[in-house]
C-alpha positions in Angstrom: 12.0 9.1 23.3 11.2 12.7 21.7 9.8 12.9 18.5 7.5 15.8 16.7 6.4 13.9 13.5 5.7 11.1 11.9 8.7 11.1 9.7 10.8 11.1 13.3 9.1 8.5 14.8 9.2 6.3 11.9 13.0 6.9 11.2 13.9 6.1 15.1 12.0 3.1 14.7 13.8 1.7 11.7 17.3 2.5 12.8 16.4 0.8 16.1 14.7 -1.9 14.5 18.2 -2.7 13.1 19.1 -6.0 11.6 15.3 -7.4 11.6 14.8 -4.8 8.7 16.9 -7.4 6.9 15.3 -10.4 8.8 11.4 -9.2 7.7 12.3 -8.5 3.7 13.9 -11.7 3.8 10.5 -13.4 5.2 8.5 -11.3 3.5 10.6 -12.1 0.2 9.6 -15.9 0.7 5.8 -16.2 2.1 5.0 -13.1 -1.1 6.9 -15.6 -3.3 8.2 -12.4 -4.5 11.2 -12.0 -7.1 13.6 -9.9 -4.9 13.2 -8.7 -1.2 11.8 -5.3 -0.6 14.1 -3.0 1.2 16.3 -4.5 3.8 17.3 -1.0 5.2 14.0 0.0 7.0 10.2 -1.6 8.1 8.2 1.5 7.6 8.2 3.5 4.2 7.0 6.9 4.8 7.3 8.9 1.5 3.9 11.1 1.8 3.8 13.6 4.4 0.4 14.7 4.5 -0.5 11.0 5.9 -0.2 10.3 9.6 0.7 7.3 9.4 3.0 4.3 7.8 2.9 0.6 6.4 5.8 -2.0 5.1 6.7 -1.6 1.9 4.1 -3.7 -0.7 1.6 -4.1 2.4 -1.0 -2.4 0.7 -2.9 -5.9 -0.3 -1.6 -7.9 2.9 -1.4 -8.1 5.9 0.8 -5.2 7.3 2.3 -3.9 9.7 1.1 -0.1 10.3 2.4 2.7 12.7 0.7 6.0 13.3 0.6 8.9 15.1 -2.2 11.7 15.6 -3.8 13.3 18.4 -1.2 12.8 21.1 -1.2 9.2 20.3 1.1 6.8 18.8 -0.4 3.6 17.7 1.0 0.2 16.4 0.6 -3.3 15.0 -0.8 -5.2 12.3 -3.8 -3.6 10.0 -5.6 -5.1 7.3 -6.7 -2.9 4.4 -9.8 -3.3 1.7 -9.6 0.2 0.3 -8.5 0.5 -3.8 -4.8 0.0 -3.7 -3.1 1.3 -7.3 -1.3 -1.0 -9.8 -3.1 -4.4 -8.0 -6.1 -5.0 -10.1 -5.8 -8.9 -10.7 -8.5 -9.1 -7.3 -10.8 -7.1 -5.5 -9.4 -5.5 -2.1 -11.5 -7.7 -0.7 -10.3 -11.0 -2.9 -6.7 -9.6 -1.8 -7.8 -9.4 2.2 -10.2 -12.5 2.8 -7.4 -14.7 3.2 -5.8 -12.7 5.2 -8.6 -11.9 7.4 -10.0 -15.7 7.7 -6.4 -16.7 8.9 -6.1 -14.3 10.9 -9.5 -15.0 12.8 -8.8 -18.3 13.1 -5.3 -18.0 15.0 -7.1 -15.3 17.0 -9.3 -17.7 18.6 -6.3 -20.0 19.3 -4.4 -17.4 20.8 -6.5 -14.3 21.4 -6.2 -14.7 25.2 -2.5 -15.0 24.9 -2.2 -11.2 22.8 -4.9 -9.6 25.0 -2.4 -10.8 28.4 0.7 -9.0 26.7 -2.1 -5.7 25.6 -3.4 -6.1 22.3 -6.5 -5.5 21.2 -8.3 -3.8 18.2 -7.1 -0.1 18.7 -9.0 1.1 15.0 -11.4 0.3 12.7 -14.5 -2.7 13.4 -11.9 -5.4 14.0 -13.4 -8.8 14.1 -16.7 -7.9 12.8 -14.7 -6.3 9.6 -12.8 -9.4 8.9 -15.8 -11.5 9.7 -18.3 -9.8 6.7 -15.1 -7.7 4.1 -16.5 -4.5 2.4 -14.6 -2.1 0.4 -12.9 0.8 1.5 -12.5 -0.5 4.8 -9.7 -1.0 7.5 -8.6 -2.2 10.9 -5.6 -2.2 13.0 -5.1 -5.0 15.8 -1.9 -3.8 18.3 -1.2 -1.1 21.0 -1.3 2.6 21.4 1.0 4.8 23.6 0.1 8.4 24.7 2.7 11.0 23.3 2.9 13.9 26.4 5.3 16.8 25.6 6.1 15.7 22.1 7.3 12.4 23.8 6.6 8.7 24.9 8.1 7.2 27.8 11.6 5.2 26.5 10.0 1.8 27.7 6.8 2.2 25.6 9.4 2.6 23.0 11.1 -0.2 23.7 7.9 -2.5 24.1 7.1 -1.5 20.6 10.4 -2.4 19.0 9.9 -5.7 21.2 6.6 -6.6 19.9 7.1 -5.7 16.6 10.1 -8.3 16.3 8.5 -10.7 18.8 4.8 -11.0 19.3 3.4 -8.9 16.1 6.2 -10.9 13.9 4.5 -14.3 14.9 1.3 -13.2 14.1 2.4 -12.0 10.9 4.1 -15.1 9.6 1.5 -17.6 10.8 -1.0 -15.6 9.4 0.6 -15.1 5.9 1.3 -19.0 5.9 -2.2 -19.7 7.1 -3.2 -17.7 3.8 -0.7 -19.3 1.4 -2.7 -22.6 2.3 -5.7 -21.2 1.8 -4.8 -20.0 -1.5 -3.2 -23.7 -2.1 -6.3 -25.6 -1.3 -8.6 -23.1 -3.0 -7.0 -23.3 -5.8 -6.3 -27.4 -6.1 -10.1 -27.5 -5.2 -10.7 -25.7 -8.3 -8.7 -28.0 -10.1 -10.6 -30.4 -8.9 -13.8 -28.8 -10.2 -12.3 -28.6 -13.6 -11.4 -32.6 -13.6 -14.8 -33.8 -12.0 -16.7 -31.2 -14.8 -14.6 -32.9 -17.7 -15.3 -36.4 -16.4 -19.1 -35.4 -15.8 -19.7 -34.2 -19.3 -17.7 -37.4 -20.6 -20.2 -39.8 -18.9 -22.8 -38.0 -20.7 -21.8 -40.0 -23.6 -20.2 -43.3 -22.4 -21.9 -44.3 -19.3 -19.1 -47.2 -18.5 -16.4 -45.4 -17.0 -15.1 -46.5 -13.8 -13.7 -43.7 -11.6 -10.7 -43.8 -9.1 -11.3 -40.8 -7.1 -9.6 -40.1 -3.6 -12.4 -40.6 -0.6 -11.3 -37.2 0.2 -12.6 -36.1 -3.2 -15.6 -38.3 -3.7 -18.3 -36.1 -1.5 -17.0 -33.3 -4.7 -17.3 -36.0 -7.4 -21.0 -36.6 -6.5 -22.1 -33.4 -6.0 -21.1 -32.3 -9.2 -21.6 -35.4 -11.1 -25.4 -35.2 -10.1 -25.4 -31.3 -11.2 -24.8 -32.7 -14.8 -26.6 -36.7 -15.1 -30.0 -35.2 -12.7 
């Protein structure tokens, strides 16, 4: 498959991407919990020419997929991004990422072995160690690269990329993005949580006869903070 930029190579990919365009906004529409899904015409936006290389639409605070292509190499898969994204200033980049990144490692131990048999592997940035310890201004890409000879890649390189992009990379993404709506689920109904057992701990400051009916799974929380507040 010829190609001699970026722009090229991204606008093969999304015509021969095809209907998944449609599939991923659609997905992407429901584990966002967004309003309305993103463009359903193409994967890749590419709208700045001086970069080499391209994200989804709105992946600038997710997990995304990334394409890029410099110094005869084309290079794919799924990045994760902590540098200052414009417009997303309820988090940190990191706040945004850690999610992200802790789901991510933990399906990678499940099924690292798995993604390094079919060729991934971390192709930029400090990969594991990155996700592990999250600093700003920092980024990794997790995928495959392909060497470009002749302004060209070799048509089944091309068409293992389209393949693992709607296969094998679109797993990842999904369970990853639903391993990070839970932990945003449980973080937040732990701070809930907090909040109750705080209220409760500063009523038995005053009346000291209140029996409690707290969950077991709660009560290792409840006694923690309790004894914060009565010791």
């Amino acid at each position: 498959m010829k190609f001699t930029t970026l722009k090229d190579l991204v606008d093969n990919i999304n015509r021969d991407l095809g209907d998944f365009c449609s599939t991923f906004a659609y997905t992407r529409k429901d584990l966002a919990q967004l309003g309305k899904a993103p463009n359903r015409f193409c994967l890749f936006k590419y709208d700045d020419t001086d970069r080499d290389w391209s994200i989804n639409e709105g992946g600038g605070t997710e997990i995304q997929f990334h394409v890029y292509f410099r110094d005869n190499e084309v290079g794919y898969g799924l990045g994760f991004n902590t540098q200052y994204v414009p417009f997303a200033n309820q988090m940190s980049s990191v706040d945004y990422m850690r999610p992200f990144g802790e789901a991510f490692l933990e399906l990678l131990e499940k099924e690292g072995d798995n993604w390094t048999s079919q060729g991934f592997k971390w192709i930029e940035g400090k990969g594991t160690e990155m996700l592990k310890n999250l600093l700003n201004n920092e980024y990794t890409l997790y995928g495959k690269t392909i060497q470009v000879v002749d302004s060209s890649i070799p048509d089944n390189d091309y068409q293992t990329m389209i393949s693992d992009i709607k296969g094998t990379l679109f797993d990842i993404y999904k369970q990853v993005f639903k391993g990070k709506n839970q932990k945003v689920k449980l973080q937040a109904q732990k701070e809930l949580d907090v909040q109750a057992i705080e209220k409760i701990a500063k009523l038995l400051l005053s009346k000291h006869n209140i029996i409690l009916k707290v969950p077991l799974a709660r009560a290792r929380l409840t006694i923690q903070l309790l004894s914060r507040y009565l010791y």
